[in-house]
C-alpha positions as CSV (number, residue, x, y, z in Angstrom):
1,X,12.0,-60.3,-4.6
2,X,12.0,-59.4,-8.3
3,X,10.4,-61.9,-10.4
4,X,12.8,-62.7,-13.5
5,X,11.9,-60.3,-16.5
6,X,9.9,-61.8,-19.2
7,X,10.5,-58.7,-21.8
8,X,10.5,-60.4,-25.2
9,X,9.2,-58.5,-27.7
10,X,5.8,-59.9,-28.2
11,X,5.3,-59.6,-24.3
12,X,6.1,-56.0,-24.7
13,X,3.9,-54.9,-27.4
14,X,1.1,-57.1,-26.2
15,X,0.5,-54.9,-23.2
16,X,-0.8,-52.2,-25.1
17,X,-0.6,-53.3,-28.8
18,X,-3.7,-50.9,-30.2
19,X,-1.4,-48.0,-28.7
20,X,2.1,-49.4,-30.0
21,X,0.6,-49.7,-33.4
22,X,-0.9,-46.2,-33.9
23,X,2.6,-44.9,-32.5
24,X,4.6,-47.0,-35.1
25,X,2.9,-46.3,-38.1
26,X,1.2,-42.9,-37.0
27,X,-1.9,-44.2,-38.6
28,X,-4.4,-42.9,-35.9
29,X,-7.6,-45.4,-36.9
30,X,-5.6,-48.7,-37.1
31,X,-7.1,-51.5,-35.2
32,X,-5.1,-54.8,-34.0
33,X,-6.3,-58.1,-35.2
34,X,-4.1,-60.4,-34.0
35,X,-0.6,-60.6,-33.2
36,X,0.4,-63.7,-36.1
37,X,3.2,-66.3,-35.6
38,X,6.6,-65.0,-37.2
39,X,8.5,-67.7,-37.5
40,X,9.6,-68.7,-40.9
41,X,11.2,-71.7,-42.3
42,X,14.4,-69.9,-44.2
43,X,15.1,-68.1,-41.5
44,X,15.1,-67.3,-38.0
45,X,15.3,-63.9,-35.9
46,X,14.2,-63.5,-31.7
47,X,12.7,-60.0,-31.7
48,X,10.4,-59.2,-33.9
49,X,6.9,-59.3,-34.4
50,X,4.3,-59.6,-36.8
51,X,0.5,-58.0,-36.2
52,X,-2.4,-58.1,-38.4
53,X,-4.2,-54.6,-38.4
54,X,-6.7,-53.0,-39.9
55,X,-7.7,-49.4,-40.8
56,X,-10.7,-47.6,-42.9
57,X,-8.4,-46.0,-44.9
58,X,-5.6,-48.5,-45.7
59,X,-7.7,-52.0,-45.2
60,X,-5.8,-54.8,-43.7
61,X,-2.6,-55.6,-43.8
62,X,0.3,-56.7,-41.4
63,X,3.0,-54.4,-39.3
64,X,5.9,-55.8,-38.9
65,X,8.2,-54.8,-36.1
66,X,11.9,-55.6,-35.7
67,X,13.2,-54.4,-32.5
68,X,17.0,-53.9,-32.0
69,X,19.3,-53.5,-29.8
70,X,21.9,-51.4,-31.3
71,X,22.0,-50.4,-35.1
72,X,23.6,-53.1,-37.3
73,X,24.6,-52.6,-41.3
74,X,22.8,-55.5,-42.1
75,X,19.1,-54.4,-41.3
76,X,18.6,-53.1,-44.7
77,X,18.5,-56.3,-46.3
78,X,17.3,-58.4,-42.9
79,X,13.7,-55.6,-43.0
80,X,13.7,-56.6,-47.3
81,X,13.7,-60.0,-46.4
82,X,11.1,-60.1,-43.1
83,X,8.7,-58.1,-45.1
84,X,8.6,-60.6,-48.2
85,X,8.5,-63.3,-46.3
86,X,5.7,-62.1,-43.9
87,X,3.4,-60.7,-47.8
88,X,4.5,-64.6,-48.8
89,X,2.9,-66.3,-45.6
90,X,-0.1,-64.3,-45.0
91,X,-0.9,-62.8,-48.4
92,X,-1.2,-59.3,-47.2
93,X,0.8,-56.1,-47.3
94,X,3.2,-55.3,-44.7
95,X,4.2,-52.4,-43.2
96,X,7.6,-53.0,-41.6
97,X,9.1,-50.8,-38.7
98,X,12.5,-51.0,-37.1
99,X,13.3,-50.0,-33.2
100,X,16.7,-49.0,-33.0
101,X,17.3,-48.9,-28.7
102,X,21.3,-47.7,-27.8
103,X,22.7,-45.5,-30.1
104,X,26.0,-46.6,-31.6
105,X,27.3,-43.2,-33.3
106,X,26.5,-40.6,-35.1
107,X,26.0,-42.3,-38.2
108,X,22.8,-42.0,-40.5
109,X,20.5,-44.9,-40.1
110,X,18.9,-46.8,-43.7
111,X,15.2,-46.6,-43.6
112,X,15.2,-48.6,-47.3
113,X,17.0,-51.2,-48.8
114,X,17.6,-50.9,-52.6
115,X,19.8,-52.5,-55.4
116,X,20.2,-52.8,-59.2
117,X,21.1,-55.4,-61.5
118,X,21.3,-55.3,-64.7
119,X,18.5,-52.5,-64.8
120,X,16.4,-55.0,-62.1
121,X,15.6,-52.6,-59.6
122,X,14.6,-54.0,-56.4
123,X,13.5,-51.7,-53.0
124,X,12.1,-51.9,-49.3
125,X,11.0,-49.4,-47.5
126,X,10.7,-49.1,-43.7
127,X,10.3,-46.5,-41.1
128,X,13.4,-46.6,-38.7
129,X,12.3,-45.6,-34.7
130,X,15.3,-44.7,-33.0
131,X,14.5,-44.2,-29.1
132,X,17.1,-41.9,-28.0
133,X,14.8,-39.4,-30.4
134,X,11.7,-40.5,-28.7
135,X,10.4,-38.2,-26.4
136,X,10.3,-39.4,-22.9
137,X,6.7,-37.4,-22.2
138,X,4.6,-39.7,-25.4
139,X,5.3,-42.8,-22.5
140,X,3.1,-41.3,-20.2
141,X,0.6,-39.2,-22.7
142,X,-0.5,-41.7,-24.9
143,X,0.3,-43.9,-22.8
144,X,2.9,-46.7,-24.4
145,X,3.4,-48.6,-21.4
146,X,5.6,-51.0,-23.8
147,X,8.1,-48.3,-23.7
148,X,8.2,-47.9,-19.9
149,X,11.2,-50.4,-19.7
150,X,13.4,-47.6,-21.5
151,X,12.9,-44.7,-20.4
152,X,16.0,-44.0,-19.3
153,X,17.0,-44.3,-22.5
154,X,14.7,-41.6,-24.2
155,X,14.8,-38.3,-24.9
156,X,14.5,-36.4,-21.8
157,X,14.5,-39.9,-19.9
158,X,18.1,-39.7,-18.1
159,X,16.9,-37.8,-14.6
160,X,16.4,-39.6,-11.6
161,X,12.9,-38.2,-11.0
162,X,11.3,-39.6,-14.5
163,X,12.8,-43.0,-13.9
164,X,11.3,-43.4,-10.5
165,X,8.0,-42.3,-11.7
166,X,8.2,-44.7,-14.8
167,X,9.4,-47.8,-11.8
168,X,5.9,-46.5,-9.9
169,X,3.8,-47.3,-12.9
170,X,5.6,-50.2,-13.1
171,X,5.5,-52.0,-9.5
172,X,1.5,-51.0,-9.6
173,X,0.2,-53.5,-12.3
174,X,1.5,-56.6,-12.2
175,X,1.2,-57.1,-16.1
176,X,4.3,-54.6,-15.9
177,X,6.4,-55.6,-12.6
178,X,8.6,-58.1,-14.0
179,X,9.9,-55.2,-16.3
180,X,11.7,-53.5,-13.5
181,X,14.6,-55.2,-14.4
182,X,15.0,-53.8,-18.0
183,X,14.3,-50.2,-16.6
184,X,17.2,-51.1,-14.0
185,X,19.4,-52.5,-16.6
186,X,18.6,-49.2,-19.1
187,X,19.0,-46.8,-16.1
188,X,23.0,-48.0,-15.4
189,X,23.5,-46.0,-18.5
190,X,22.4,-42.7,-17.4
191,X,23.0,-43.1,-13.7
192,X,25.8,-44.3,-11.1
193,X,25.0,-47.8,-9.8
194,X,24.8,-46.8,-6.4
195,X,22.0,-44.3,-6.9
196,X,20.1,-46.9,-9.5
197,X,20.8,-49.4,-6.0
198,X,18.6,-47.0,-4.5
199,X,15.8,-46.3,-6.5
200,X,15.0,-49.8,-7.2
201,X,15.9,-51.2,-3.2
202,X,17.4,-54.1,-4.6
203,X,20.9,-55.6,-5.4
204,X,22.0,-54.9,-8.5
205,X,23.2,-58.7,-9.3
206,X,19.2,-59.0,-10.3
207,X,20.5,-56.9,-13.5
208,X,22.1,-60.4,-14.9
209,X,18.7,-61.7,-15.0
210,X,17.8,-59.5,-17.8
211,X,17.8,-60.8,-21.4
212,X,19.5,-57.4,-22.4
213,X,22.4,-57.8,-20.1
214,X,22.8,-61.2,-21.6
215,X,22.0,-60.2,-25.1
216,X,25.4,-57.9,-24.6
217,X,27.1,-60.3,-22.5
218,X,26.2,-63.3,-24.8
219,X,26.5,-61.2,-28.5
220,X,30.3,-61.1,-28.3
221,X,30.5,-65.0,-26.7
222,X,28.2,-66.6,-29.4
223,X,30.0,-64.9,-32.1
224,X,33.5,-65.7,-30.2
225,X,32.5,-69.4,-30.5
226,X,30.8,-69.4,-34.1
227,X,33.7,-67.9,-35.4
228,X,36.4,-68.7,-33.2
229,X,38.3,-65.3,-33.9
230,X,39.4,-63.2,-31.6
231,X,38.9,-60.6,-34.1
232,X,35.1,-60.7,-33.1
233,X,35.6,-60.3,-29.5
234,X,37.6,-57.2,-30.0
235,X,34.8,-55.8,-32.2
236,X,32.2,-56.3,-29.8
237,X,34.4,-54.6,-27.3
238,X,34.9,-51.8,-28.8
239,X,31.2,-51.3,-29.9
240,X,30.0,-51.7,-25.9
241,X,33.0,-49.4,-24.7
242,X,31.7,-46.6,-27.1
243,X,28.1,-47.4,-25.9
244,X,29.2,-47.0,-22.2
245,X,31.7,-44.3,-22.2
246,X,32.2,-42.8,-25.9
247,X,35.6,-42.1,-26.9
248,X,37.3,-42.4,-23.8
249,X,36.4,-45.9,-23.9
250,X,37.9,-46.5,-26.9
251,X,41.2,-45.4,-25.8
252,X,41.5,-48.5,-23.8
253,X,41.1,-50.7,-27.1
254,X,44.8,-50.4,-27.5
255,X,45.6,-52.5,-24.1
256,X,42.9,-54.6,-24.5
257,X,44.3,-55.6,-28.2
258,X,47.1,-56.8,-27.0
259,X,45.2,-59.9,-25.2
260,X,45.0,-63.1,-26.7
261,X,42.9,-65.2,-24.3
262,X,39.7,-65.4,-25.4
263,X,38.3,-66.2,-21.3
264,X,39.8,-63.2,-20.5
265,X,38.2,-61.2,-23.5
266,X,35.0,-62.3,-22.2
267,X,35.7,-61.4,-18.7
268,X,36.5,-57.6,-19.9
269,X,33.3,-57.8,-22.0
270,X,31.2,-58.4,-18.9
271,X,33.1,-56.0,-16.5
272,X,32.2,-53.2,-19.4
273,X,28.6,-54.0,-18.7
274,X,28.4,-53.6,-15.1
275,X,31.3,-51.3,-14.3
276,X,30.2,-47.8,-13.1
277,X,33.0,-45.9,-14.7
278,X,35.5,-46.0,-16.2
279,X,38.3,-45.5,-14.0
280,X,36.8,-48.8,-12.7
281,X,37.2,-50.4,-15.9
282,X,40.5,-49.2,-15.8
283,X,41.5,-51.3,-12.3
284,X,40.1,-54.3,-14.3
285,X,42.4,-54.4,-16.6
């Protein structure tokens, strides 16, 4: 039985959080303090995490790590905003990192937020990780056992024989186990169902126990309700078609346009997830 995947973002990092630092800032001296409570009262956000560190050469300060799921226009101001807050709280400087994980298209990723008023300049920078550029072979090297979970997802990650390895690492500590589910989830997008069925020996309904099947699933439901448009559902669709199956899955966006039920909008929304292809998409609809 798989044990239900706890693979927040603060569970991930803590596994090896001296390692995930020196990787996300490349500063190779940094030492973790403690990993600080993020939470602030103007606003609120469920994946990132805020660690004091210290180094000889930079002294202490805080790194900041936002960890995404898919690239979104809005981080620019989001990474502006985290970091002030987090200098605010803890009176310390922050260095702020965001982990891009599916990549959307081809376009070029911020790494700084800037605007001017009236000759009031204000800027943020931060250093963008995007994992499909992540080499597969830093995972097991350094190791980064936080990044186990999606290697599938890396550079160099998609064969069967590196995921397998990455699941034996995994099913041997038991700190790491209950990830199996993210690696299954991650590895659906690199490999046919039935083969991820048997590497991992277990049904693959265990995959809707994973917070990143429901972070898709749930992304284009919340905003569905929030904003009761059907515009949103549409959007989302599209997004999670190109992530699946590129431009061939946007060529069904013209049938699927043409429904108006929002039940059934979500019902497509979850068959994109799980479906295997997409001439199975296509006997969906």
């Amino acid at each position: 039985m798989v044990k239900r995947a706890d693979v927040s973002t603060k569970k991930l990092i803590s596994l090896a959080p001296d390692n995930w630092v020196k990787w996300v800032t490349q500063i190779p001296d940094i030492k973790v303090g403690e990993i600080l409570d993020s939470e602030f009262q103007w606003i609120s956000r469920e994946s990132d995490v805020l660690i004091r560190v210290e180094s000889q050469q930079y002294g202490e300060f805080l790194v900041l790590n936002e960890l995404q799921l898919r690239p979104s226009s809005q981080m620019a101001r989001r990474m502006r905003a985290y970091a002030a807050l987090a200098e605010e709280k803890y009176n310390l400087p922050t260095y702020p990192v965001l982990i891009n994980i599916l990549k959307i298209n081809d376009e070029q990723i911020p790494d700084r937020f800037a605007s001017n008023i009236a000759g009031l300049q204000a800027r943020q920078d931060y250093r963008v990780i995007n994992l499909w550029e992540v080499d597969v072979n830093i995972v097991f090297n350094q190791p980064l056992p936080s990044l186990l979970p999606f290697v599938p997802i890396l550079q160099g990650g998609e064969n069967e024989s590196t995921i397998r390895e990455a699941l034996q690492i995994l099913r041997a500590d038991e700190q790491l186990d209950q990830l199996e589910t993210v690696l299954a989830f991650f590895a659906t997008f690199v490999l046919e169902s039935t083969l991820v069925q048997e590497i991992m020996r277990w049904d693959m309904a265990v995959l809707r126990e994973s917070p990143w099947y429901q972070e898709i699933e749930q992304r284009g439901i919340r905003i569905g309700e929030e904003r009761g448009r059907r515009e949103n559902f549409l959007a989302n669709i599209a997004t999670i078609l190109e992530v699946r199956f590129g431009s061939e899955g946007l060529e069904l966006m013209p049938q699927i346009a043409q429904i108006s039920d929002l039940e059934r909008l979500q019902e497509i929304l979850r068959s994109i997830v799980v479906a295997n292809t997409i001439e199975e998409l296509r006997d969906v609809l």
